[in-house]
C-alpha beads as a LAMMPS data file, in Angstrom:
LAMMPS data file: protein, C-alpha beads

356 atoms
355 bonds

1 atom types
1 bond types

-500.0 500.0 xlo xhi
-500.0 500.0 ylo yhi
-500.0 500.0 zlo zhi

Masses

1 110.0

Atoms # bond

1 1 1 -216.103 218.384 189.165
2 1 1 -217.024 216.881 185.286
3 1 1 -213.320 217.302 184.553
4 1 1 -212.259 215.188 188.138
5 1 1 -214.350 212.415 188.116
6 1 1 -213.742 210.916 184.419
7 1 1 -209.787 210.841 184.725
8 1 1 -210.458 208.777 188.389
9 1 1 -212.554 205.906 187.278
10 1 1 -209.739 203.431 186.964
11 1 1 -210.409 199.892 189.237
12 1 1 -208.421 199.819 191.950
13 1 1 -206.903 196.048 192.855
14 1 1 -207.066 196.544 196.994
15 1 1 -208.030 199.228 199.431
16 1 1 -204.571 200.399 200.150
17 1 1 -204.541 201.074 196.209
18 1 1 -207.066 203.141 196.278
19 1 1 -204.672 206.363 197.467
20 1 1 -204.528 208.714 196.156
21 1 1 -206.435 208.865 192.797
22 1 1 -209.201 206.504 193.612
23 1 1 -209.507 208.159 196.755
24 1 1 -209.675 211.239 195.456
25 1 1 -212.312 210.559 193.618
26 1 1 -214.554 209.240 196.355
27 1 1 -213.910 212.368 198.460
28 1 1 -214.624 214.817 195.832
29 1 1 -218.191 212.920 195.131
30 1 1 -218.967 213.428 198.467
31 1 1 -218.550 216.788 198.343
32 1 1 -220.785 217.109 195.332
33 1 1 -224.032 217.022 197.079
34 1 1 -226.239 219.294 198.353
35 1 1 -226.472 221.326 201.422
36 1 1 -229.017 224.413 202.560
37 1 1 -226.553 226.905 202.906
38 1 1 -223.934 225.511 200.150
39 1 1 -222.008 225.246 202.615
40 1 1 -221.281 221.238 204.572
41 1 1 -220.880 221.054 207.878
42 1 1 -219.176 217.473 207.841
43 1 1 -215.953 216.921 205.836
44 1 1 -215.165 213.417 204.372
45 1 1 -211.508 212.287 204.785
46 1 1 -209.665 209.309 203.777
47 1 1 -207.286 207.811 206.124
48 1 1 -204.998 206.128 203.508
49 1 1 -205.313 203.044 205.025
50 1 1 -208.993 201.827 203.831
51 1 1 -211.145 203.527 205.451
52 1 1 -213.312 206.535 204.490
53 1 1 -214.789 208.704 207.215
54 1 1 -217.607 211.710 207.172
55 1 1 -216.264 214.162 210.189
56 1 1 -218.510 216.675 211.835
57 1 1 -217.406 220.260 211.971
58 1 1 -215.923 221.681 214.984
59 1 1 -218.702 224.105 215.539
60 1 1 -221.136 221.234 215.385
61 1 1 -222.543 221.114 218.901
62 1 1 -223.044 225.281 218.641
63 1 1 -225.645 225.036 215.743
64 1 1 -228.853 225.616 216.060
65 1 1 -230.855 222.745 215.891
66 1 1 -232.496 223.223 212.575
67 1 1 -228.816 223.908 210.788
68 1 1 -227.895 220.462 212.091
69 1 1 -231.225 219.089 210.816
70 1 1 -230.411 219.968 207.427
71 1 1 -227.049 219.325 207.765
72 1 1 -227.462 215.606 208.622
73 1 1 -229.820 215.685 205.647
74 1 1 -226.488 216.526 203.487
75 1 1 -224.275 213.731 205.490
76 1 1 -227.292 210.919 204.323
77 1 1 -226.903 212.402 200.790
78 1 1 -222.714 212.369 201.284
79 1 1 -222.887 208.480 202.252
80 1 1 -225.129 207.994 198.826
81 1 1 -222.738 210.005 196.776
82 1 1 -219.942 207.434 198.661
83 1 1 -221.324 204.285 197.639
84 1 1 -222.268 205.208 194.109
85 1 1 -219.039 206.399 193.597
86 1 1 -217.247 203.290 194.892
87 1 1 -219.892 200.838 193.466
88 1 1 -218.025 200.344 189.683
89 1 1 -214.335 199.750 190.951
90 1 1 -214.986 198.159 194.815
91 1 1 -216.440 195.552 195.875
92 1 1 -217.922 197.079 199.218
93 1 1 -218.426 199.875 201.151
94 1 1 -219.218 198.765 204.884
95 1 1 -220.681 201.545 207.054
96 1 1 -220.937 202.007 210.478
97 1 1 -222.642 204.763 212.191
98 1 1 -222.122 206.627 215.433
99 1 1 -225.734 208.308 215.943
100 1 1 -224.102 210.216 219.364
101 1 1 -220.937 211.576 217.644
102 1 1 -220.718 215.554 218.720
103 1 1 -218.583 218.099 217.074
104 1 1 -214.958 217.094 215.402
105 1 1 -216.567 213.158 215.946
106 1 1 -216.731 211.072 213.119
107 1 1 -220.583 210.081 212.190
108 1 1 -219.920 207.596 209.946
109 1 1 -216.739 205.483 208.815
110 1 1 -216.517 203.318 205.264
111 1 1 -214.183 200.532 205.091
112 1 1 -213.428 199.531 201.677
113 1 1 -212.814 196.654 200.499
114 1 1 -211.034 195.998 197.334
115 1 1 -212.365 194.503 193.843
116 1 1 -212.616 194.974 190.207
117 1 1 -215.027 196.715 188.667
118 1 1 -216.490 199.073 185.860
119 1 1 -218.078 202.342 186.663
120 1 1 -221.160 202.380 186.337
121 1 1 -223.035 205.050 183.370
122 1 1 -224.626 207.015 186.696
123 1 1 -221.200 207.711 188.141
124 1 1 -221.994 210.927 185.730
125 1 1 -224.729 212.347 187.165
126 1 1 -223.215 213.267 190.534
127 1 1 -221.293 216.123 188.644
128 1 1 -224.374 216.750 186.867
129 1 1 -226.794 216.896 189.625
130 1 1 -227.996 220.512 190.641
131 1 1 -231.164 222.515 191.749
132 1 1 -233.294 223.570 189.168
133 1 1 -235.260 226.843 190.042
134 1 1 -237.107 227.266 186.437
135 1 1 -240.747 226.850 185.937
136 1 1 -240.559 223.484 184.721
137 1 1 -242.838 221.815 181.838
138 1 1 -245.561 220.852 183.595
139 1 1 -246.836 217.496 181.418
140 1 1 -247.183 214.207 183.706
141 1 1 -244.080 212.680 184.300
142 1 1 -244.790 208.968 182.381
143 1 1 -246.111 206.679 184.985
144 1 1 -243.292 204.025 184.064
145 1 1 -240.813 206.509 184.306
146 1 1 -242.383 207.191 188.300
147 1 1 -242.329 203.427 188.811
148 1 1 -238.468 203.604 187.791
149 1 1 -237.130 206.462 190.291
150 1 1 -239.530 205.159 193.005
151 1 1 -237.558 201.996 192.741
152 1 1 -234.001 203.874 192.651
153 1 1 -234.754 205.663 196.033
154 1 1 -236.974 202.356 198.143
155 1 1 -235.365 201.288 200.597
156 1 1 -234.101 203.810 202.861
157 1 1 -234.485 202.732 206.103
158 1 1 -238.115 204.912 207.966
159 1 1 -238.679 206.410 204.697
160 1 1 -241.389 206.416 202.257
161 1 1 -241.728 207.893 199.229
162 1 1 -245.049 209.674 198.591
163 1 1 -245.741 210.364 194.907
164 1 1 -247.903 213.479 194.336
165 1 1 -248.981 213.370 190.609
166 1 1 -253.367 213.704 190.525
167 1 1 -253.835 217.323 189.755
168 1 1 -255.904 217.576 192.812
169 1 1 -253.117 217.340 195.308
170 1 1 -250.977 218.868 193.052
171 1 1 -253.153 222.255 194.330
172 1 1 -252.952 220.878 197.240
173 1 1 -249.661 220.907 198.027
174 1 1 -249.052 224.134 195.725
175 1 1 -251.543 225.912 198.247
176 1 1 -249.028 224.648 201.310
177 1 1 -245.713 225.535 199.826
178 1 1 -247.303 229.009 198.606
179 1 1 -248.434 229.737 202.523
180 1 1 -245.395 228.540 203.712
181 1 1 -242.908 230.036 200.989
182 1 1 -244.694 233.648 201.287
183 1 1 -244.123 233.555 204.851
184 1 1 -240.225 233.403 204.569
185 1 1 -240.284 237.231 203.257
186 1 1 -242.560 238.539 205.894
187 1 1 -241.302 236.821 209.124
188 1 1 -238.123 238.076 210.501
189 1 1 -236.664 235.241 211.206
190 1 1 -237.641 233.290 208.213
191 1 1 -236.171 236.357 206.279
192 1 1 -233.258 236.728 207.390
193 1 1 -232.699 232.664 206.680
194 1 1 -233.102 233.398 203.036
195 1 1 -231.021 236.037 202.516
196 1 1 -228.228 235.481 205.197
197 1 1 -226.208 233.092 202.214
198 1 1 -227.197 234.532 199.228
199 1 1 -224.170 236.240 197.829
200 1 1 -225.337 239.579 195.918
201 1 1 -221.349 240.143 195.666
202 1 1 -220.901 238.010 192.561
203 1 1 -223.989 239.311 190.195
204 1 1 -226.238 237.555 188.648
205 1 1 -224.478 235.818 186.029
206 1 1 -221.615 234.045 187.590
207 1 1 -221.461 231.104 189.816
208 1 1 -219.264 230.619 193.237
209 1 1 -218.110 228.161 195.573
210 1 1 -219.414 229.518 199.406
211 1 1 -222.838 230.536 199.181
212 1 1 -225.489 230.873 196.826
213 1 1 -224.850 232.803 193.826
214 1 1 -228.501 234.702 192.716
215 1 1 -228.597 233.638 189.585
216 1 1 -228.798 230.317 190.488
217 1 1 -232.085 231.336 191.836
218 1 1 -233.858 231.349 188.306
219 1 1 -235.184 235.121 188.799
220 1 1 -236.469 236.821 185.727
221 1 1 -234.608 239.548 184.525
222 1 1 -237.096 242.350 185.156
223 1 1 -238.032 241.094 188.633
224 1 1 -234.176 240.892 189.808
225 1 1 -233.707 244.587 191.022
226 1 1 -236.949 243.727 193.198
227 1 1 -235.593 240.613 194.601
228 1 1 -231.746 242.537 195.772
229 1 1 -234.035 245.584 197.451
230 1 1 -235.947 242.591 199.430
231 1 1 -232.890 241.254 201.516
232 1 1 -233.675 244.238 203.057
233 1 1 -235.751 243.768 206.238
234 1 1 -237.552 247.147 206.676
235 1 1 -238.883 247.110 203.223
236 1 1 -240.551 243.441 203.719
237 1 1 -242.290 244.475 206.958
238 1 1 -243.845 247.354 205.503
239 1 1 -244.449 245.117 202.554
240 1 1 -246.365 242.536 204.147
241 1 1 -249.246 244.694 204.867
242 1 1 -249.468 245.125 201.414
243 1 1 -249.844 241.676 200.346
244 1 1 -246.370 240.879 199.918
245 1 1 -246.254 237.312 201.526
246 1 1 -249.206 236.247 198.922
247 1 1 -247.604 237.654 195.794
248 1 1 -244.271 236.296 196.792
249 1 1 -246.156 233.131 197.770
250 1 1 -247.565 232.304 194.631
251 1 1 -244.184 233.215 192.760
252 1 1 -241.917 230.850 194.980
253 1 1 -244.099 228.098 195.672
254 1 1 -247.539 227.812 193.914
255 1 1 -246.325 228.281 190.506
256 1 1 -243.172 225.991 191.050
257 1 1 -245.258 223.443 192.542
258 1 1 -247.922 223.123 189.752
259 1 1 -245.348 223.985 186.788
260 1 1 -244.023 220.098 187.712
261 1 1 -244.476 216.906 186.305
262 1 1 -244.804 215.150 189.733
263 1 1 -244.233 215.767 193.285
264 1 1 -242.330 213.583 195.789
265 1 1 -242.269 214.202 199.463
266 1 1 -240.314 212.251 202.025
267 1 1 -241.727 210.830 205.106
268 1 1 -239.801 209.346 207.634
269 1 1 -241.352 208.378 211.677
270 1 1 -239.524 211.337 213.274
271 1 1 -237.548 214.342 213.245
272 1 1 -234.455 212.952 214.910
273 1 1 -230.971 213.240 213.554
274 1 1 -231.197 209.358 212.481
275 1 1 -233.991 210.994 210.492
276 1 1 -232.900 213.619 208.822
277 1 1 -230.072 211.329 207.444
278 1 1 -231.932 208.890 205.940
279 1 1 -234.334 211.307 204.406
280 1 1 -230.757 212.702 203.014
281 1 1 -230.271 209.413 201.645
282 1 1 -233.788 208.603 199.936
283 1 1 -233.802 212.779 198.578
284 1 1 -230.292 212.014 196.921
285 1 1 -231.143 208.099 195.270
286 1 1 -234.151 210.307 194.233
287 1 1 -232.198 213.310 192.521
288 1 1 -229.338 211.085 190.949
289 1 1 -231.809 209.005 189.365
290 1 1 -234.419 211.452 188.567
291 1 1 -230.939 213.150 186.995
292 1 1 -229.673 210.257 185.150
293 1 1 -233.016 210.339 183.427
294 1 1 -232.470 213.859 182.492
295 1 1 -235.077 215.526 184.606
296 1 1 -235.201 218.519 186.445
297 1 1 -234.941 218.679 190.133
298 1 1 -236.011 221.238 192.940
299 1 1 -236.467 220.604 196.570
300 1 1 -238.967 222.758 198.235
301 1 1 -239.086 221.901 201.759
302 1 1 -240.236 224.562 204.051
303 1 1 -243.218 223.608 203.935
304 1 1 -242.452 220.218 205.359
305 1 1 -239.982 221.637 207.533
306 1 1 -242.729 224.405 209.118
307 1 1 -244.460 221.449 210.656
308 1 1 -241.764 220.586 213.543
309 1 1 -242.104 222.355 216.652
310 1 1 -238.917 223.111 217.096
311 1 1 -238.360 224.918 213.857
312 1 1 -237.471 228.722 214.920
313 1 1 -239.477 231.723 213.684
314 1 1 -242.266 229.718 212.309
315 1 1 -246.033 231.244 213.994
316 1 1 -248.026 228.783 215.621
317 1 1 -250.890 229.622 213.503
318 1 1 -248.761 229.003 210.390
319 1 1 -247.268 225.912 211.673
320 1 1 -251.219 224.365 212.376
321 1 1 -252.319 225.306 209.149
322 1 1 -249.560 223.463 207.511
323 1 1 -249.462 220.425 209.504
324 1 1 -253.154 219.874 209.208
325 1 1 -252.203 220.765 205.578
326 1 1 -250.010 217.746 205.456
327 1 1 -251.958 215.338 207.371
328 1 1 -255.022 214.990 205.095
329 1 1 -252.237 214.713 202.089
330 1 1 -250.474 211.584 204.029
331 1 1 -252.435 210.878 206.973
332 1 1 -249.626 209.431 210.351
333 1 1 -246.619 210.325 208.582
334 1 1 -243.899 213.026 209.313
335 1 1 -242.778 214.923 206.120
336 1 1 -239.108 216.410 205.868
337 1 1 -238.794 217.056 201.961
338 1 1 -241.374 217.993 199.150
339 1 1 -238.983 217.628 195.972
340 1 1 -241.040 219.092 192.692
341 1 1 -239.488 216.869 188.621
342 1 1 -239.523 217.735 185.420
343 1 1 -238.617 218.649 182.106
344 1 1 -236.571 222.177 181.864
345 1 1 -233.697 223.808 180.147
346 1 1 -230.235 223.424 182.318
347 1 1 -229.614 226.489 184.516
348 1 1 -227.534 228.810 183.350
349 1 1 -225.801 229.343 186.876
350 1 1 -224.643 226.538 189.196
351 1 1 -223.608 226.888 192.760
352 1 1 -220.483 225.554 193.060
353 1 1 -218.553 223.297 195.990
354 1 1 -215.690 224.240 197.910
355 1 1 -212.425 221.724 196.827
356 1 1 -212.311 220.690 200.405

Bonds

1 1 1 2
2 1 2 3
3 1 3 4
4 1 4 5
5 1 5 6
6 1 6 7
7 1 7 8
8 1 8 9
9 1 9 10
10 1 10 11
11 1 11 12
12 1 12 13
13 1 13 14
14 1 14 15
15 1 15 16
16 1 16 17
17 1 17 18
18 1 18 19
19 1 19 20
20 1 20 21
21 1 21 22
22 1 22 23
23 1 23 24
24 1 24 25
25 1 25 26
26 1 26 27
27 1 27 28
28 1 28 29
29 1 29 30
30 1 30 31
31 1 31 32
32 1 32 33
33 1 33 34
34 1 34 35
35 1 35 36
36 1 36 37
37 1 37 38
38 1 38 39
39 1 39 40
40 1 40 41
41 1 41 42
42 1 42 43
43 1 43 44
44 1 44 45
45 1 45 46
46 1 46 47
47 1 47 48
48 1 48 49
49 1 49 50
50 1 50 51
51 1 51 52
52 1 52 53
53 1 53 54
54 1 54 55
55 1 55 56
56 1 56 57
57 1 57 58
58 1 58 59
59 1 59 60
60 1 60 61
61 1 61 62
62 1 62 63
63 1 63 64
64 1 64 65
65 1 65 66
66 1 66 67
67 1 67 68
68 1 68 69
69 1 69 70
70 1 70 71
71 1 71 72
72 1 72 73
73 1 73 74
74 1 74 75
75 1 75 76
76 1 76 77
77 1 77 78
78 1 78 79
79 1 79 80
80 1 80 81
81 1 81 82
82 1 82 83
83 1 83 84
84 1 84 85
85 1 85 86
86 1 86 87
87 1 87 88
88 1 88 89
89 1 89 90
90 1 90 91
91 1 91 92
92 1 92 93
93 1 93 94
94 1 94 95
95 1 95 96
96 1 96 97
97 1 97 98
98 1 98 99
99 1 99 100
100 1 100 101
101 1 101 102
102 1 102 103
103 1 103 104
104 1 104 105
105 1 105 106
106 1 106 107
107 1 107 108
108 1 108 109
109 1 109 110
110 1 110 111
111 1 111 112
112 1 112 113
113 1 113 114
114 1 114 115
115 1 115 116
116 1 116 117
117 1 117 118
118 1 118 119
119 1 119 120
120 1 120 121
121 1 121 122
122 1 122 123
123 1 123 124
124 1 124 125
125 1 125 126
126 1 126 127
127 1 127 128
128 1 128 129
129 1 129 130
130 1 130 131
131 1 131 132
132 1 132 133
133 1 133 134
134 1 134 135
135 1 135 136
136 1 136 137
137 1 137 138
138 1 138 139
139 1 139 140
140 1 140 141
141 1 141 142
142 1 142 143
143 1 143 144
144 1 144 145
145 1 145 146
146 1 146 147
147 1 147 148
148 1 148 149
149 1 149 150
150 1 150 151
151 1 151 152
152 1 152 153
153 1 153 154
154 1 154 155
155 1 155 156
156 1 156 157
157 1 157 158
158 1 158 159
159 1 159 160
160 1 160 161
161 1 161 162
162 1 162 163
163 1 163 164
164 1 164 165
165 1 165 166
166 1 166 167
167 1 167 168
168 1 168 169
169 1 169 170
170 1 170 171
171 1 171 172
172 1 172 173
173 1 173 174
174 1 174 175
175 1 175 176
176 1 176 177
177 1 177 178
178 1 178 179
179 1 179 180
180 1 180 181
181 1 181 182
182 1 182 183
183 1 183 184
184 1 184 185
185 1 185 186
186 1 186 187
187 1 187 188
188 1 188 189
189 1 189 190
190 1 190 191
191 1 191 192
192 1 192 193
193 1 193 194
194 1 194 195
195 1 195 196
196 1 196 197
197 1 197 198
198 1 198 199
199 1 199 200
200 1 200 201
201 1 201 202
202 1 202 203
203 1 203 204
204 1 204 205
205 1 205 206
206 1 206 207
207 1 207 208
208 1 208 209
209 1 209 210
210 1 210 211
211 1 211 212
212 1 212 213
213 1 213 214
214 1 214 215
215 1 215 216
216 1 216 217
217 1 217 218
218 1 218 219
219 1 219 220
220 1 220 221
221 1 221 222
222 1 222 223
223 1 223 224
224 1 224 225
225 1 225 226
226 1 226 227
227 1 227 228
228 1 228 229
229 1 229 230
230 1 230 231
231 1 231 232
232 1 232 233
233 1 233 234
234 1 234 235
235 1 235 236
236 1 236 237
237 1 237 238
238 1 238 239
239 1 239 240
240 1 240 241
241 1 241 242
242 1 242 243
243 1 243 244
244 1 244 245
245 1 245 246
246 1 246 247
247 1 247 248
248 1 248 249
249 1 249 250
250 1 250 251
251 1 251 252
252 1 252 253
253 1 253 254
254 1 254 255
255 1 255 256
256 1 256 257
257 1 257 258
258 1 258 259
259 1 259 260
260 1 260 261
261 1 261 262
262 1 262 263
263 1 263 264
264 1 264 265
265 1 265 266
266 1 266 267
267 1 267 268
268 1 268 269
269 1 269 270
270 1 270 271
271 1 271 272
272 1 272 273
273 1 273 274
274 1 274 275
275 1 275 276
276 1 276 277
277 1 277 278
278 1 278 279
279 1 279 280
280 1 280 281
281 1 281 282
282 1 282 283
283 1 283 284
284 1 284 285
285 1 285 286
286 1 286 287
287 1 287 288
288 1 288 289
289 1 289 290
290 1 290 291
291 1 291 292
292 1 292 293
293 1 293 294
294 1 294 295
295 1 295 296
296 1 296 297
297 1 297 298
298 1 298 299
299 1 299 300
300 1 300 301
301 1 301 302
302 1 302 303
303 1 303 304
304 1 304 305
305 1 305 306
306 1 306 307
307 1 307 308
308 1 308 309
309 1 309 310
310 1 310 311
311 1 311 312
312 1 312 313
313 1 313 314
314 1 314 315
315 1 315 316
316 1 316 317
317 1 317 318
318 1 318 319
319 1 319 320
320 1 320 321
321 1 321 322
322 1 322 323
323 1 323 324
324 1 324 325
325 1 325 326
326 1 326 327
327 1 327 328
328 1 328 329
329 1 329 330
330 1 330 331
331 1 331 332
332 1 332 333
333 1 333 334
334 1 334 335
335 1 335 336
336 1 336 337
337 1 337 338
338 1 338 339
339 1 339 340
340 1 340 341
341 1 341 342
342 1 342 343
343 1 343 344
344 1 344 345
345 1 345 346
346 1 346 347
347 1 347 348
348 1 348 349
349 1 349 350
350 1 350 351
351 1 351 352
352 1 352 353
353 1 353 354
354 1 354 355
355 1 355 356
C-alpha cells in the first residue's frame, strides 16, 4: 500500500481523467481500512465514467446481523478513506446513500468532480494506519493534542465523541472491557468469534492478507504456546472454572485499557445500520488523525457491542452488568466503539488487505 499511493498523487484535470491511475488510487484507499474479520464485505468499484461506488457482497442479506453491524462500520470508514483520498487532487466527492440496498446493491455512490489540487500531508497515514495491540505508554495524552483529534472526527452525523481521560473512569471502563473481554474465552459463542479468523497457519512472525495473522495480536513470547492451545474449545470450558475468564480478562482488556493515554468511545442514538456507518466514519477521522499525530491506536469494542440485545452469545446477566456499566459512564447514549491512544513502538506484524 506505502509503495501505491505515493506514485498516484498526481491532480487529475476532470473526472473522466481520473482512470485509471487516479482511480486506482482511490480504490486501493478504500480498501485500506479496517474490518473485524480482515476481511470487507463491500467492494468499491469505479465505473470509469466518474463515479465511485461501495457494493455490498453477494452474501450480504445471509449474514448474521452482528457481521453486517460491523461491516457497515468498515463501509463508514471506506467512504472516509474516499474523501481523504480525493480531497488534494478533486474538487468534490458528492455522496449519496441508499440505506435499503440488500446484497450485490450499491450502498453508496461518489460522483467526482474534477479540480486541481495538492495532496494533502495526511494522504500518508491511510497506509500507515493499523491496530496497535501493545501495552501502550500510559502518560496523559496532552490536553491540546485531545482538543485537536476531537476536532478531526466532530461532525459525524448522531455521533459524539466521549473522551475518557480522569483516571477514575479510566478504571472504570478498564473494569467493563476486562468483564466483557474475559467472557469471549469462556462463552462458546463468543469463543469461537475470536478464533474462527485468526490464522495459526502463517506463525507468528509473518503478516497475511485474509485473516488475522497472530502476531499481529501483540502476544508475548512466553504466553504464545498458551494462546494457540486456547482456540481450542474443550480446554476453555474446563478453564473457566478455574478462573480463566478473569485472568484472560485482565490481560485483554484491563491492562490495555489503563496502559492508554486516553480513551474515546463512540456514541451514536441507535444501533441501526445508518448507525453503525457513521460510527465507521467518526472511528476512522479518529484513527487517521490520532495516526497522523503518530499515536497508537486500538479499538476495543466488545464491551460496547455486549450492550445490544441482539448481539448473539452474550448472557443476559453479562449484557446488564455492562449496560448499566455504560450508562453511569455516559448517561442516554448508545455506545458502539471504545477506541484506547497512545504512545508505543510500531508493531512488528501488520494484517494485510486483499488487492481487491
Amino acid at each position: 500500500m506505502s509503495a501505491v499511493l505515493p506514485a498516484l498523487l498526481a491532480p487529475a484535470r476532470t473526472a473522466r481523467d481520473l482512470a485509471p491511475e487516479a482511480a486506482a488510487r482511490l480504490l486501493a484507499a478504500a480498501r485500506a481500512t479496517p474490518s473485524a474479520e480482515n476481511h470487507h464485505f463491500a467492494q468499491p468499484r469505479w465505473d470509469g465514467q466518474g463515479t465511485l461506488s461501495l457494493d455490498l457482497d453477494p452474501a450480504w442479506d445471509a449474514l448474521p446481523r452482528q457481521t453486517r453491524f460491523l461491516a457497515s462500520m468498515g463501509v463508514g470508514a471506506m467512504a472516509e478513506n474516499l474523501q481523504l483520498a480525493a480531497a488534494g487532487e478533486l474538487a468534490v466527492l458528492h455522496e449519496q446513500w441508499n440505506w435499503r440496498a440488500t446484497a450485490g446493491g450499491t450502498v453508496a455512490t461518489f460522483d467526482v468532480a474534477g479540480g486541481l489540487g495538492t495532496a494533502p500531508a495526511a494522504i500518508g497515514t491511510i497506509a500507515r494506519r493499523c491496530t496497535n495491540r501493545q501495552l501502550f505508554d500510559p502518560a496523559p495524552l496532552d490536553p491540546t493534542l485531545v482538543r485537536r483529534l476531537d476536532r478531526a472526527a466532530a461532525g459525524v452525523p448522531g455521533t459524539v465523541l466521549h473522551w475518557i481521560t480522569a483516571r477514575p473512569a479510566m478504571r472504570a471502563v478498564a473494569a467493563l472491557a476486562a468483564t466483557a473481554e474475559g467472557a469471549r474465552f469462556v462463552n462458546r459463542t463468543l469463543h469461537d468469534e475470536i478464533f474462527a479468523h485468526v490464522r495459526f497457519d502463517v506463525g507468528w512472525e509473518r503478516g497475511c492478507e485474509r485473516g488475522l495473522p497472530p502476531g499481529a495480536l501483540a502476544i508475548e513470547r512466553p504466553m504464545r504456546p498458551l494462546f494457540s492451545l486456547l482456540r481450542h474449545w474443550p480446554l476453555c470450558a474446563a478453564g473457566r472454572w478455574l478462573g480463566l475468564g478473569l485472568g484472560l480478562g485482565l490481560r485483554a482488556g484491563r491492562l490495555p485499557a489503563l496502559r492508554s493515554g486516553a480513551l474515546v468511545a463512540i456514541s451514536a442514538g441507535d444501533a441501526g445500520i445508518k448507525d453503525a456507518v457513521h460510527t465507521g466514519r467518526a472511528m476512522q477521522r479518529l484513527w487517521l488523525a490520532a495516526t497522523e499525530a503518530g499515536l497508537a491506536v486500538q479499538p476495543i469494542p466488545a464491551s460496547c457491542l455486549f450492550t445490544l440485545d441482539w448481539w448473539q452469545g452474550v448472557p443476559p446477566a453479562l449484557r446488564a452488568r455492562l449496560a448499566r456499566g455504560w450508562e453511569s459512564l455516559i448517561p442516554g447514549r448508545q455506545p458502539l466503539m471504545l477506541m484506547r491512544l497512545g504512545h508505543a513502538p510500531a508493531p512488528a506484524v501488520r494484517a494485510g488487505r486483499p488487492a481487491e
